[in-house]
PDB file as gemmi writes it, atoms N, CA and C in Angstrom:
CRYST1    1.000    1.000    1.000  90.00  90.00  90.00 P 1                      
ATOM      1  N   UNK A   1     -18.036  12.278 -28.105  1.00  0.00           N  
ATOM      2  CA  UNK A   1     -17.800  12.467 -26.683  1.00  0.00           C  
ATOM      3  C   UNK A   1     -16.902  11.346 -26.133  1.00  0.00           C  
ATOM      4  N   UNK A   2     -17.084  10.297 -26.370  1.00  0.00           N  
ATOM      5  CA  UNK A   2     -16.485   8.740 -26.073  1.00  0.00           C  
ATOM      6  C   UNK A   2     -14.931   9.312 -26.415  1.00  0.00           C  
ATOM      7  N   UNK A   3     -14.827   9.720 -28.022  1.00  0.00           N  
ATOM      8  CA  UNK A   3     -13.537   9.914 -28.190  1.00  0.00           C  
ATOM      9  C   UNK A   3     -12.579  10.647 -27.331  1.00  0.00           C  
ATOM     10  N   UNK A   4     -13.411  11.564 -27.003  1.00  0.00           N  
ATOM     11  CA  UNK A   4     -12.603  12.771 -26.559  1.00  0.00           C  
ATOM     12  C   UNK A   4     -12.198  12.315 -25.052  1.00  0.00           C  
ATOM     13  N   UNK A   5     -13.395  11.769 -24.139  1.00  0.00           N  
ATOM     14  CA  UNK A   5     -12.592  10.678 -23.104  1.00  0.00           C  
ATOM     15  C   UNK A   5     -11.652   9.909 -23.118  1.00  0.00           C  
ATOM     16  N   UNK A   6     -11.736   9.205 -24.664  1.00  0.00           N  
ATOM     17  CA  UNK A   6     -10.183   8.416 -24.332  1.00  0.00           C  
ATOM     18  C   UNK A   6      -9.277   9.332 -24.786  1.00  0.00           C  
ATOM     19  N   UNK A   7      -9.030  10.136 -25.271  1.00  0.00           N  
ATOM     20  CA  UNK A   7      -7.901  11.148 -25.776  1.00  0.00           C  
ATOM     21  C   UNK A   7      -7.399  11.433 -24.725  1.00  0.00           C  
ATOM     22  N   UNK A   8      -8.286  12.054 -23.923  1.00  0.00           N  
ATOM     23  CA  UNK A   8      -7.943  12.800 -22.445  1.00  0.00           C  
ATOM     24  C   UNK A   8      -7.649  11.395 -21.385  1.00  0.00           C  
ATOM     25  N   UNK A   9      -7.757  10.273 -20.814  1.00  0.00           N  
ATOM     26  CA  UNK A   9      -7.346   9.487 -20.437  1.00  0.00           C  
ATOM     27  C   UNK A   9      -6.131   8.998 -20.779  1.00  0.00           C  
ATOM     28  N   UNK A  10      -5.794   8.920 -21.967  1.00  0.00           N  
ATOM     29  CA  UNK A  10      -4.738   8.432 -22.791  1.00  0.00           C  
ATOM     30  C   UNK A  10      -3.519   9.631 -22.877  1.00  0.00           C  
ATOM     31  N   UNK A  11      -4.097  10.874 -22.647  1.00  0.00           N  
ATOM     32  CA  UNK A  11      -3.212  11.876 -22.372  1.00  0.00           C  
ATOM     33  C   UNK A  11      -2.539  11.718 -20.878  1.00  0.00           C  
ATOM     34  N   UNK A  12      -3.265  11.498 -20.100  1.00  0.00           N  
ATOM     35  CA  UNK A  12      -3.486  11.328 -18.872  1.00  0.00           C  
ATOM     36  C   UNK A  12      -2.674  10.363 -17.997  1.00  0.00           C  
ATOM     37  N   UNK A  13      -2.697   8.865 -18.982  1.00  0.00           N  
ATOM     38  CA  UNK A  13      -1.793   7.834 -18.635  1.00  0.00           C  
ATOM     39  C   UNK A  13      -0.517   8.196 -18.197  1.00  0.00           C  
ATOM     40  N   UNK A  14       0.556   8.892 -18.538  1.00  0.00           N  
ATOM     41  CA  UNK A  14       2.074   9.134 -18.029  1.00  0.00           C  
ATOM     42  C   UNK A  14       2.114   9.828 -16.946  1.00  0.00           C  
ATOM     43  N   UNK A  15       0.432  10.654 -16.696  1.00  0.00           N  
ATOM     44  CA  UNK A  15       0.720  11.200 -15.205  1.00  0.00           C  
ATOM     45  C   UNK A  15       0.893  10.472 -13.841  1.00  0.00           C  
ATOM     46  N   UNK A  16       1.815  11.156 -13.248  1.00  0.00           N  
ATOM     47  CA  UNK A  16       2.217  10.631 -11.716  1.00  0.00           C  
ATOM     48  C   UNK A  16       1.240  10.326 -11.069  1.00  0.00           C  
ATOM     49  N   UNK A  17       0.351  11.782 -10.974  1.00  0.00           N  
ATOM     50  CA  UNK A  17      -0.737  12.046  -9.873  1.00  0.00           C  
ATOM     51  C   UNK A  17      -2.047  10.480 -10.592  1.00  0.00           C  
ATOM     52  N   UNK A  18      -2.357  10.271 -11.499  1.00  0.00           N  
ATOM     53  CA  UNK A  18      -3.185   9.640 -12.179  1.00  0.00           C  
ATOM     54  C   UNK A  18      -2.634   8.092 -11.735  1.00  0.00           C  
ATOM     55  N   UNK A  19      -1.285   7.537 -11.552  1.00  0.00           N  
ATOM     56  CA  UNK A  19      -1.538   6.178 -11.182  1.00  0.00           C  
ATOM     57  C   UNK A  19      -1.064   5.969 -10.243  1.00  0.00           C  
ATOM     58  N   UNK A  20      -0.652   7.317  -8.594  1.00  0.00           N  
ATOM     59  CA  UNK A  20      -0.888   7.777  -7.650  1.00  0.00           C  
ATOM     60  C   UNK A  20      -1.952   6.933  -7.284  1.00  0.00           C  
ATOM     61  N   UNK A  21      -3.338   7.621  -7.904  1.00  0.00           N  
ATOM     62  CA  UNK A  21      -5.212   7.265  -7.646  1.00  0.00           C  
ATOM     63  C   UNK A  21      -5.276   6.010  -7.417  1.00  0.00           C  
ATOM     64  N   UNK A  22      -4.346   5.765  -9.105  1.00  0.00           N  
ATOM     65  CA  UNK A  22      -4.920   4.320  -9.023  1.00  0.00           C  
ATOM     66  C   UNK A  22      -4.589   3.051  -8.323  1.00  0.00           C  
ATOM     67  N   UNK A  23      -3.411   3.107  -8.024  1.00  0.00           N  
ATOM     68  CA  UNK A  23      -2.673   3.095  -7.155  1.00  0.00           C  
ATOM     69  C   UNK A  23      -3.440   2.717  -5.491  1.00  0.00           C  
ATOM     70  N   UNK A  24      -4.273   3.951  -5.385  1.00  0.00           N  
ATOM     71  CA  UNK A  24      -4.387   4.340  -3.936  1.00  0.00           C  
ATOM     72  C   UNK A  24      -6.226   3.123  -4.094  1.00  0.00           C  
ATOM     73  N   UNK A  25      -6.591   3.466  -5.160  1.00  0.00           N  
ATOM     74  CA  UNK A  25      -8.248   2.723  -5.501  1.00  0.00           C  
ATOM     75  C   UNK A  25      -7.687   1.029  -5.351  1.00  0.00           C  
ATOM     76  N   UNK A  26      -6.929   0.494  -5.868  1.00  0.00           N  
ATOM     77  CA  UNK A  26      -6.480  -0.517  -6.200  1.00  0.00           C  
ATOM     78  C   UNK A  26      -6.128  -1.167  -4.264  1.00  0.00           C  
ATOM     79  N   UNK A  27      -5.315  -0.382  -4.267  1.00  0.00           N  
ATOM     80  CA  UNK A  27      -5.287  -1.065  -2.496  1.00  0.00           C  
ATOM     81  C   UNK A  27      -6.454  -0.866  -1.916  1.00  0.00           C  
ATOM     82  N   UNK A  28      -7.168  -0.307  -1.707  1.00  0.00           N  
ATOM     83  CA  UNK A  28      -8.409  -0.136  -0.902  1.00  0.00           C  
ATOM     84  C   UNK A  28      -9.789  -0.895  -1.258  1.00  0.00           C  
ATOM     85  N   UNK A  29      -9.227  -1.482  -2.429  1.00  0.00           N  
ATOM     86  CA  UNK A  29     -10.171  -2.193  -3.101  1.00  0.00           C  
ATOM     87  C   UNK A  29      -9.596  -4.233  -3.197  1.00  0.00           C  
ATOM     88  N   UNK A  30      -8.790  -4.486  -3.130  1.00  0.00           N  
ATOM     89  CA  UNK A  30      -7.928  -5.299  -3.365  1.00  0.00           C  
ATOM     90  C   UNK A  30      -6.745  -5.897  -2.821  1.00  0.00           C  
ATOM     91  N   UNK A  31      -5.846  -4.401  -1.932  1.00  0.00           N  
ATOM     92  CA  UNK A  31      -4.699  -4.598  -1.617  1.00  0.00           C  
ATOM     93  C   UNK A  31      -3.753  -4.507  -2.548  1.00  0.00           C  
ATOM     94  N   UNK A  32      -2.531  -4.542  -1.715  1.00  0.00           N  
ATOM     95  CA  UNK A  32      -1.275  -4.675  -3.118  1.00  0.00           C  
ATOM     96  C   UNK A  32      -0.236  -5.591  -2.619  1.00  0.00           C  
ATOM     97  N   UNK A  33       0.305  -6.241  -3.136  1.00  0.00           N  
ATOM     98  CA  UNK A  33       1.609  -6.708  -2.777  1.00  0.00           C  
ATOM     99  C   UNK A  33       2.565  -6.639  -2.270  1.00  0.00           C  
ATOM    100  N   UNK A  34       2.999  -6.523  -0.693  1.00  0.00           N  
ATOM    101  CA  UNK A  34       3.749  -5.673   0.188  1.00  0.00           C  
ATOM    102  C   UNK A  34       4.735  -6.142   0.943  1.00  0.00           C  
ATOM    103  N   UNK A  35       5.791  -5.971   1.533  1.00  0.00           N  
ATOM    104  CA  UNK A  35       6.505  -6.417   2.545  1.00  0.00           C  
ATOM    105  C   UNK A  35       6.437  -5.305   3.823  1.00  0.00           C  
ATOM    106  N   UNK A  36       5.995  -5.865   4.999  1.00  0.00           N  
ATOM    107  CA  UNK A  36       6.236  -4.807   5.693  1.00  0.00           C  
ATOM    108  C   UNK A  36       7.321  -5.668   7.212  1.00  0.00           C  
ATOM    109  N   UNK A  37       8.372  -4.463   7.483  1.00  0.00           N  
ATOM    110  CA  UNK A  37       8.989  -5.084   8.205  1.00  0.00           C  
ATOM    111  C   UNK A  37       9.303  -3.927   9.707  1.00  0.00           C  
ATOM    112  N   UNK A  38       8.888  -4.794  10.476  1.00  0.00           N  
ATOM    113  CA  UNK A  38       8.856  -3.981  11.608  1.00  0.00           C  
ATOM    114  C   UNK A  38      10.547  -4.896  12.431  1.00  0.00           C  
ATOM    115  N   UNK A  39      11.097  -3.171  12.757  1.00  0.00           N  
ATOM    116  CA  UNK A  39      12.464  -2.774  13.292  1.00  0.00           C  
ATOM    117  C   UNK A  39      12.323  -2.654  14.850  1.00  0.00           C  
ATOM    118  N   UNK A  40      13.430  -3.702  15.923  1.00  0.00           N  
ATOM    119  CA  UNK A  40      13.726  -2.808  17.281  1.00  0.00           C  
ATOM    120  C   UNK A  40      14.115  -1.762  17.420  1.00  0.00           C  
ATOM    121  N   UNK A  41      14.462  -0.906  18.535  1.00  0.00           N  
ATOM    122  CA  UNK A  41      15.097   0.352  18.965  1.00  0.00           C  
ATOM    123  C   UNK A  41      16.185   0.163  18.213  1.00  0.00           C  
ATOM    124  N   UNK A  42      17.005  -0.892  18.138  1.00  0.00           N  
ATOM    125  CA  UNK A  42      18.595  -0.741  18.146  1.00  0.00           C  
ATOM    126  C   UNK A  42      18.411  -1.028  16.411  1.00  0.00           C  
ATOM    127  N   UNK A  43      17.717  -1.432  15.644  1.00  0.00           N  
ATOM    128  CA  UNK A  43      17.918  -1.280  14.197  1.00  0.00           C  
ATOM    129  C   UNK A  43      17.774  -2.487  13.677  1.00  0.00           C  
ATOM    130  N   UNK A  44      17.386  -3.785  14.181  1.00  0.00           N  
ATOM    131  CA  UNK A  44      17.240  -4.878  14.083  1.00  0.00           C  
ATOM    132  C   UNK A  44      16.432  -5.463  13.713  1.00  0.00           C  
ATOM    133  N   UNK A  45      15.860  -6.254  12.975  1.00  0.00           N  
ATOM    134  CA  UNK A  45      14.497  -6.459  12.213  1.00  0.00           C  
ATOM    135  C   UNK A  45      14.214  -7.612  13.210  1.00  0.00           C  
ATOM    136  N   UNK A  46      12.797  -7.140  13.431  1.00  0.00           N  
ATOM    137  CA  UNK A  46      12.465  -7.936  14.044  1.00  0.00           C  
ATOM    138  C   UNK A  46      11.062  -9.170  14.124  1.00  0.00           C  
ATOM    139  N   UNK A  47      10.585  -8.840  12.848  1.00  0.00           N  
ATOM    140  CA  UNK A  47       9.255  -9.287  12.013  1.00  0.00           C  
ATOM    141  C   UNK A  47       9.176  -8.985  10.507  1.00  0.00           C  
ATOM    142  N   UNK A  48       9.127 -10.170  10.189  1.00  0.00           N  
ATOM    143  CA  UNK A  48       8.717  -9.480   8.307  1.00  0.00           C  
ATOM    144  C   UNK A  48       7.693 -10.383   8.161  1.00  0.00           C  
ATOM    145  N   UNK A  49       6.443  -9.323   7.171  1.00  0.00           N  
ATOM    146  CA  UNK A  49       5.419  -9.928   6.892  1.00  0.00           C  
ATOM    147  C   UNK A  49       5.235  -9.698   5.034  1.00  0.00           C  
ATOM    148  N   UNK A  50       4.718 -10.650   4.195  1.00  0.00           N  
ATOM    149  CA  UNK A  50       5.080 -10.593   3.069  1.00  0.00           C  
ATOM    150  C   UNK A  50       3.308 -10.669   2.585  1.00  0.00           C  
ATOM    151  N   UNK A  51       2.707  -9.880   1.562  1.00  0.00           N  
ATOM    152  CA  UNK A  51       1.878 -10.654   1.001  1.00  0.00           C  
ATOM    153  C   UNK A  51       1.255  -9.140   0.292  1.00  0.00           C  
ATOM    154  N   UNK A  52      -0.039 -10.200  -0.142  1.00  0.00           N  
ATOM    155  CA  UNK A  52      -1.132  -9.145  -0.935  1.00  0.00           C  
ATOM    156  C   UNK A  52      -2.071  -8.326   0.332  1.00  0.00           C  
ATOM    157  N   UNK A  53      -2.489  -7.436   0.723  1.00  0.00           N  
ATOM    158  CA  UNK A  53      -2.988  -6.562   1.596  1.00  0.00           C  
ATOM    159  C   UNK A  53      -3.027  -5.351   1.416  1.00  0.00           C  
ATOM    160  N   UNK A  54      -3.927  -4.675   2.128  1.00  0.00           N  
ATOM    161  CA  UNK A  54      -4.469  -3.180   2.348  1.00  0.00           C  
ATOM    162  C   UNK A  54      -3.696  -3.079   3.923  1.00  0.00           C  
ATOM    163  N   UNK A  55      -2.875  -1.614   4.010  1.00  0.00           N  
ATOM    164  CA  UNK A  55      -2.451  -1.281   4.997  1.00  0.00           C  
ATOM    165  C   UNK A  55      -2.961  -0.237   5.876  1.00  0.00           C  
ATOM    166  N   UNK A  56      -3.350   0.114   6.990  1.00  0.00           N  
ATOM    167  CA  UNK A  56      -4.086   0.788   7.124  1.00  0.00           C  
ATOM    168  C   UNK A  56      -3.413   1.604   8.192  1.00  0.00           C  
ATOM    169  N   UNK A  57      -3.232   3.048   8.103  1.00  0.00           N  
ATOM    170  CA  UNK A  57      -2.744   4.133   9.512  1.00  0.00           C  
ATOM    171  C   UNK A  57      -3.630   4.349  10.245  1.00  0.00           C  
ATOM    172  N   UNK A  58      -3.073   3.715  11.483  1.00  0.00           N  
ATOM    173  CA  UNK A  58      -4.170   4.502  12.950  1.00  0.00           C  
ATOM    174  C   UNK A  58      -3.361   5.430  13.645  1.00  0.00           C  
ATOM    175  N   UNK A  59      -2.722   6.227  13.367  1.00  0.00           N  
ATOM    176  CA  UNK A  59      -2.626   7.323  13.915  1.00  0.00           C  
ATOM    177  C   UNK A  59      -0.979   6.345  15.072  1.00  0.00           C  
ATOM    178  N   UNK A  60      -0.110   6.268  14.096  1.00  0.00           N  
ATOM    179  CA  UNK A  60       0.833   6.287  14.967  1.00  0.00           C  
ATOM    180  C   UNK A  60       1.224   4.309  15.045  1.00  0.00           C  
ATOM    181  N   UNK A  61       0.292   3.098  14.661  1.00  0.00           N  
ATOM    182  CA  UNK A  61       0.322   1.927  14.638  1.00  0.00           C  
ATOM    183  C   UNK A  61      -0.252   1.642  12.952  1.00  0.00           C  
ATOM    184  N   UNK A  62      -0.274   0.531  12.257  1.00  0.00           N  
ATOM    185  CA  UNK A  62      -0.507  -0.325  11.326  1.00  0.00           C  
ATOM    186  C   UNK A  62      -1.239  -0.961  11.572  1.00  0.00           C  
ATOM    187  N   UNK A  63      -2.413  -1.385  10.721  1.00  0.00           N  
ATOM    188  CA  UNK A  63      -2.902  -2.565  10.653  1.00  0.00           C  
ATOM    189  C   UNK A  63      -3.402  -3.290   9.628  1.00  0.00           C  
ATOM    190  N   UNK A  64      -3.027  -4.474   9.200  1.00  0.00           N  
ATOM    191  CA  UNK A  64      -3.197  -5.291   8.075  1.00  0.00           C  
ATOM    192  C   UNK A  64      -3.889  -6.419   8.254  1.00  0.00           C  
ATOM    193  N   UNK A  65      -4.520  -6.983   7.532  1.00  0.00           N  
ATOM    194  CA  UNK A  65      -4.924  -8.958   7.513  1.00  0.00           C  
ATOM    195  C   UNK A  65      -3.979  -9.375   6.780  1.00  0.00           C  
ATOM    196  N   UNK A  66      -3.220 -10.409   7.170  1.00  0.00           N  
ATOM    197  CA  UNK A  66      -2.551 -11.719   7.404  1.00  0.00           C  
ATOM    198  C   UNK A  66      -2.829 -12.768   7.256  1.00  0.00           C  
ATOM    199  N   UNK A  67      -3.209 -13.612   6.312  1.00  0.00           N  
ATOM    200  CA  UNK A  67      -3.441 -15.001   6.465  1.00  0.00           C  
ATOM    201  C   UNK A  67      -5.025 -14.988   7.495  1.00  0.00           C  
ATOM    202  N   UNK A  68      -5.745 -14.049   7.215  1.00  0.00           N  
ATOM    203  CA  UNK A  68      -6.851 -14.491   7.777  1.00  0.00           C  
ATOM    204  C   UNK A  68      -6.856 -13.647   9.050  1.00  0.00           C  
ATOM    205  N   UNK A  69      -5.745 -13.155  10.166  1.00  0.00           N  
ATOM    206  CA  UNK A  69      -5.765 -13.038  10.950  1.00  0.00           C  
ATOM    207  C   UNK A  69      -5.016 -11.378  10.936  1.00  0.00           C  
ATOM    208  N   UNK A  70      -6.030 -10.598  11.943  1.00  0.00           N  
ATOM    209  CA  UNK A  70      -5.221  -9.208  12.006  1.00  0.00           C  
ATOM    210  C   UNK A  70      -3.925  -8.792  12.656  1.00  0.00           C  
ATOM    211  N   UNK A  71      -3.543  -7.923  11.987  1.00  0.00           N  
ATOM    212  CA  UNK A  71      -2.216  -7.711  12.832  1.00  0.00           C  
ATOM    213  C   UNK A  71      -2.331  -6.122  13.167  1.00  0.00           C  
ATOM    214  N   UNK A  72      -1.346  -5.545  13.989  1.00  0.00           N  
ATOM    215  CA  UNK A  72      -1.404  -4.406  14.510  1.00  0.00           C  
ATOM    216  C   UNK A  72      -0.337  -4.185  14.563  1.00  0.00           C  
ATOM    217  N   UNK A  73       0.884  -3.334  14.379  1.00  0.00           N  
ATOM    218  CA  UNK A  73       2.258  -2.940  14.448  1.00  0.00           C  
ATOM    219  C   UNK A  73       2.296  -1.548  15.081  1.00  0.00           C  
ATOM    220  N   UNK A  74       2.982  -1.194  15.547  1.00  0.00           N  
ATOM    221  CA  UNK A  74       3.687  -0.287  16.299  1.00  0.00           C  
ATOM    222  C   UNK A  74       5.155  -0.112  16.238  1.00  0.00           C  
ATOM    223  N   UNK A  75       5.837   1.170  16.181  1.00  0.00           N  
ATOM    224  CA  UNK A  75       7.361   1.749  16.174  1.00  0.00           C  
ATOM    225  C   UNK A  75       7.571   1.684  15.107  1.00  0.00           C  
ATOM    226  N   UNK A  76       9.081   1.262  14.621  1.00  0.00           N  
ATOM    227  CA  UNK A  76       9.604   1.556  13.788  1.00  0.00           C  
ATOM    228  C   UNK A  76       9.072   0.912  12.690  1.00  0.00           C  
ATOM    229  N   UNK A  77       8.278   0.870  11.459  1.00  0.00           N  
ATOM    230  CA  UNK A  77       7.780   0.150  10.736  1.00  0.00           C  
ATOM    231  C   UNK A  77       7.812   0.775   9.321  1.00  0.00           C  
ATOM    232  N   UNK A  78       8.533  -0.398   7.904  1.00  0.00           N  
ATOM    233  CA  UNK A  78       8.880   0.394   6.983  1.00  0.00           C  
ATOM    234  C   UNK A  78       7.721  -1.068   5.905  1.00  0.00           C  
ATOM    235  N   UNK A  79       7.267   0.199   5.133  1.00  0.00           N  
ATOM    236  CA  UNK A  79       6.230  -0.731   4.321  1.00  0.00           C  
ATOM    237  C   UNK A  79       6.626  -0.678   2.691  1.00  0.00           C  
ATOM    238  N   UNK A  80       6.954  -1.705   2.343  1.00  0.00           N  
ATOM    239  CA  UNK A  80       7.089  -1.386   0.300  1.00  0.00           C  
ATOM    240  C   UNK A  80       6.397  -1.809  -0.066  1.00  0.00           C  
ATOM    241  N   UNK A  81       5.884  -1.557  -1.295  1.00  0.00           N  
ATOM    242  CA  UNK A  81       5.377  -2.040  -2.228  1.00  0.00           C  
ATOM    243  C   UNK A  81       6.116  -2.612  -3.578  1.00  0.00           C  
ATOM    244  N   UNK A  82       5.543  -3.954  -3.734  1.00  0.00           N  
ATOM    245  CA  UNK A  82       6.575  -5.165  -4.249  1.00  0.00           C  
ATOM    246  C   UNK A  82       6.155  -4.783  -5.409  1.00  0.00           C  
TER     247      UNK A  82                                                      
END                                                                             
């Protein structure tokens, strides 16, 4: 039985959707390594925040911990993962 789990895991590894999950478990558990940089109207950067964190959607704003301290973003806001 053991075997046949790792067969199927190991089959499993090259899938998208599979480190998608893990992916998604890993931030919610940990965070990930991110830059997020929030833009003015006119296209202008106007904040960059760099680090390890969980990002979180409220419906239209961001919110992350920072160095201890929360943040909240609003508008134009583009998030990567480093």
């Amino acid at each position: 039985m053991r075997v046949l789990l790792a067969v199927a895991l190991l089959g499993l590894s090259g899938c998208k959707m599979l480190e998608t999950t893990i992916s998604h478990l890993k931030s919610d558990f940990v965070g990930l390594n991110r830059k997020v940089t929030l833009y003015t109207a006119d296209g202008q950067v106007m904040r960059t925040w760099e680090g390890n964190f969980k990002v979180e959607d409220q419906g239209g704003s961001f919110r992350f911990i920072d160095e201890g301290r929360a943040i909240t973003v609003s508008g134009t806001v583009v998030i990567e993962e480093s």
